[in-house]
C-alpha positions, 0 to 999 in steps of 0.5 A: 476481574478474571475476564479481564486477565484472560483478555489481557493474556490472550492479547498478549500472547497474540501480539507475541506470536505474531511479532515474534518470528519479526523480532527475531529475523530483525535481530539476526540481522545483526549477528556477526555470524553467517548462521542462526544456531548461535550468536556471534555478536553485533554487527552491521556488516549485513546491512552494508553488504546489502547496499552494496549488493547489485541485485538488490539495489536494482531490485529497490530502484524498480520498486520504489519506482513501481510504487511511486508512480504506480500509487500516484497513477492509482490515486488519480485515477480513484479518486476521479472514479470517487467523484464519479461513483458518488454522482451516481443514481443509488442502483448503479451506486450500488453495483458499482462498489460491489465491483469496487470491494471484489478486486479487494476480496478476491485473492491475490493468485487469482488476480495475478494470473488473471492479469497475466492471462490478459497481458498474453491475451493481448500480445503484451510482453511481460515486464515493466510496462505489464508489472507497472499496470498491473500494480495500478489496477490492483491500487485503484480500488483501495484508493477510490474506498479512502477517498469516497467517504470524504467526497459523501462529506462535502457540502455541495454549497461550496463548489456552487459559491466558488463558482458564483463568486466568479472562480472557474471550476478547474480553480475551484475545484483546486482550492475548494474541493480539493483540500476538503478531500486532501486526507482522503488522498493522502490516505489513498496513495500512502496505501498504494505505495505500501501495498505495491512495495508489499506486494508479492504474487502478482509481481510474481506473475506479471513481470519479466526478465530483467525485471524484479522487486524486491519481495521477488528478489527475497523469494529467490535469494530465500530458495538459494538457502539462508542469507543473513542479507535477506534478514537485514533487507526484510527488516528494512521493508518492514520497518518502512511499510511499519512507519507508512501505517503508522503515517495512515493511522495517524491521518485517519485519526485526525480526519475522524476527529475533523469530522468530530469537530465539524458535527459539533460545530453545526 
C-alpha cells in the first residue's frame, strides 16, 4: 500500500513539474498587465494584439505552409520508402533501418548544421526552398517508422487477388493496399506536420532572411525581453500541437485494437 502512495506522489509531482511552468505562461496570457509580478485581471487583449501583429502573422502563414507541404511531401516519400525497406532481403533490411532510427537519434544541432553546410556546399541560398528540404528530410524517417509496421501487417494475398480479379495495380493498390495502411499514414503525416511546427534548431539554421517561423519569431521576440504576446502565441502552439497528439494517440489505439480484433478472428 506504502509503494503505491509513493508511486502515486512521484507521478504526481512529475506531471506538476513538467505542466507547471506551461500552466503559468497559459495563465498570464490572460493578464491585463503587461508585467509577471502581479495580477492585473483577465483579458484577451493579447491574443488580439497577437493577430494583428505582422511579424507574427507571416510568421504563422510560413509554418503552417512549411508544415503543410513539408509533412505531405514527407508522408509520400515514407511510405514509398516503407514498401521499399519491407521488400527487402533481411541484411540490407536491416542496415536500412539503422539508417532510418539515426536522423532519429542524432541531435537536432547537429542536423541543423549539418543541412546548412550542405545547403553552402552546393551553392543553395539559404531560405524557403532550403528550410522547406530540410524539414522533409528531417520527417521522412518518423513517417517511414509509423507506416512500416502496418506494411509488415498486410496479407500479400490481397494484392495478387486484386490483380487477378482483372484490377490494375495502380487500382488495386488504391483500393486494397492503401486502406489497410490508411492509419499508418494518418499517424505519419499528423507527426511531420507537428514536428515541423515544433521545430526550432534546424529552422534556425536553414532559413534566410525574410523567412522565419514561428518557434524562430518566439526566440527573437523572447531576447527583446518579456512580451505578453509571446505568452498568448505560446499558449497557442501548444494547445495545437497538445489536440494533433491526442489525434495520434487516439489513432494508435484504434489501430492496436483493429490488429487485436483482426488476431482474434483468425
Amino acid at each position: 500500500m506504502v509503494t503505491k502512495v509513493l508511486k502515486r506522489t512521484y507521478i504526481l509531482f512529475l506531471y506538476v513539474f513538467l505542466y507547471a511552468p506551461i500552466i503559468m505562461l497559459a495563465l498570464y496570457s490572460f493578464n491585463n498587465s503587461r508585467t509577471r509580478g502581479a495580477w492585473t485581471g483577465f483579458t484577451f487583449k493579447w491574443y488580439l494584439a497577437m493577430f494583428q501583429d505582422r511579424q507574427i502573422m507571416t510568421s504563422l502563414y510560413y509554418s503552417l505552409i512549411i508544415g503543410l507541404v513539408g509533412a505531405f511531401i514527407a508522408t509520400f516519400i515514407g511510405t514509398l520508402a516503407a514498401f521499399g525497406i519491407n521488400s527487402m532481403k533481411p541484411l540490407p533490411r536491416i542496415a536500412t533501418m539503422n539508417l532510418t532510427y539515426l536522423p532519429v537519434l542524432n541531435p537536432d544541432i547537429v542536423t541543423g548544421i549539418s543541412f546548412m553546410l550542405l545547403f553552402i556546399f552546393i551553392k543553395l541560398r539559404l531560405g524557403f526552398l532550403t528550410l522547406l528540404l530540410s524539414h522533409i528530410t528531417f520527417n521522412i524517417p518518423y513517417v517511414i517508422l509509423s507506416v512500416l509496421p502496418r506494411v509488415k501487417q498486410l496479407d500479400k494475398n490481397m494484392y495478387e487477388a486484386a490483380l487477378d480479379l482483372g484490377a490494375t495495380p495502380a487500382f488495386a493498390f488504391r483500393k486494397v493496399i492503401l486502406p489497410e495502411i490508411m492509419p499508418g499514414v494518418i499517424i505519419g503525416w499528423l507527426l511531420a506536420f507537428t514536428l515541423s511546427l515544433d521545430d526550432f534548431v534546424i529552422s534556425f539554421f536553414n532559413t534566410g532572411s525574410g523567412v522565419s517561423t514561428l518557434s524562430i519569431t518566439i526566440y527573437s521576440m523572447a531576447r527583446r525581453g518579456i512580451n505578453p504576446k509571446i505568452n498568448a502565441l505560446s499558449t497557442l502552439m501548444f494547445v495545437c500541437v497538445l489536440s494533433l497528439l491526442v489525434i495520434v494517440n487516439i489513432m494508435m489505439s484504434r489501430q492496436k485494437k483493429g490488429v487485436k480484433i483482426k488476431e482474434e478472428t483468425r
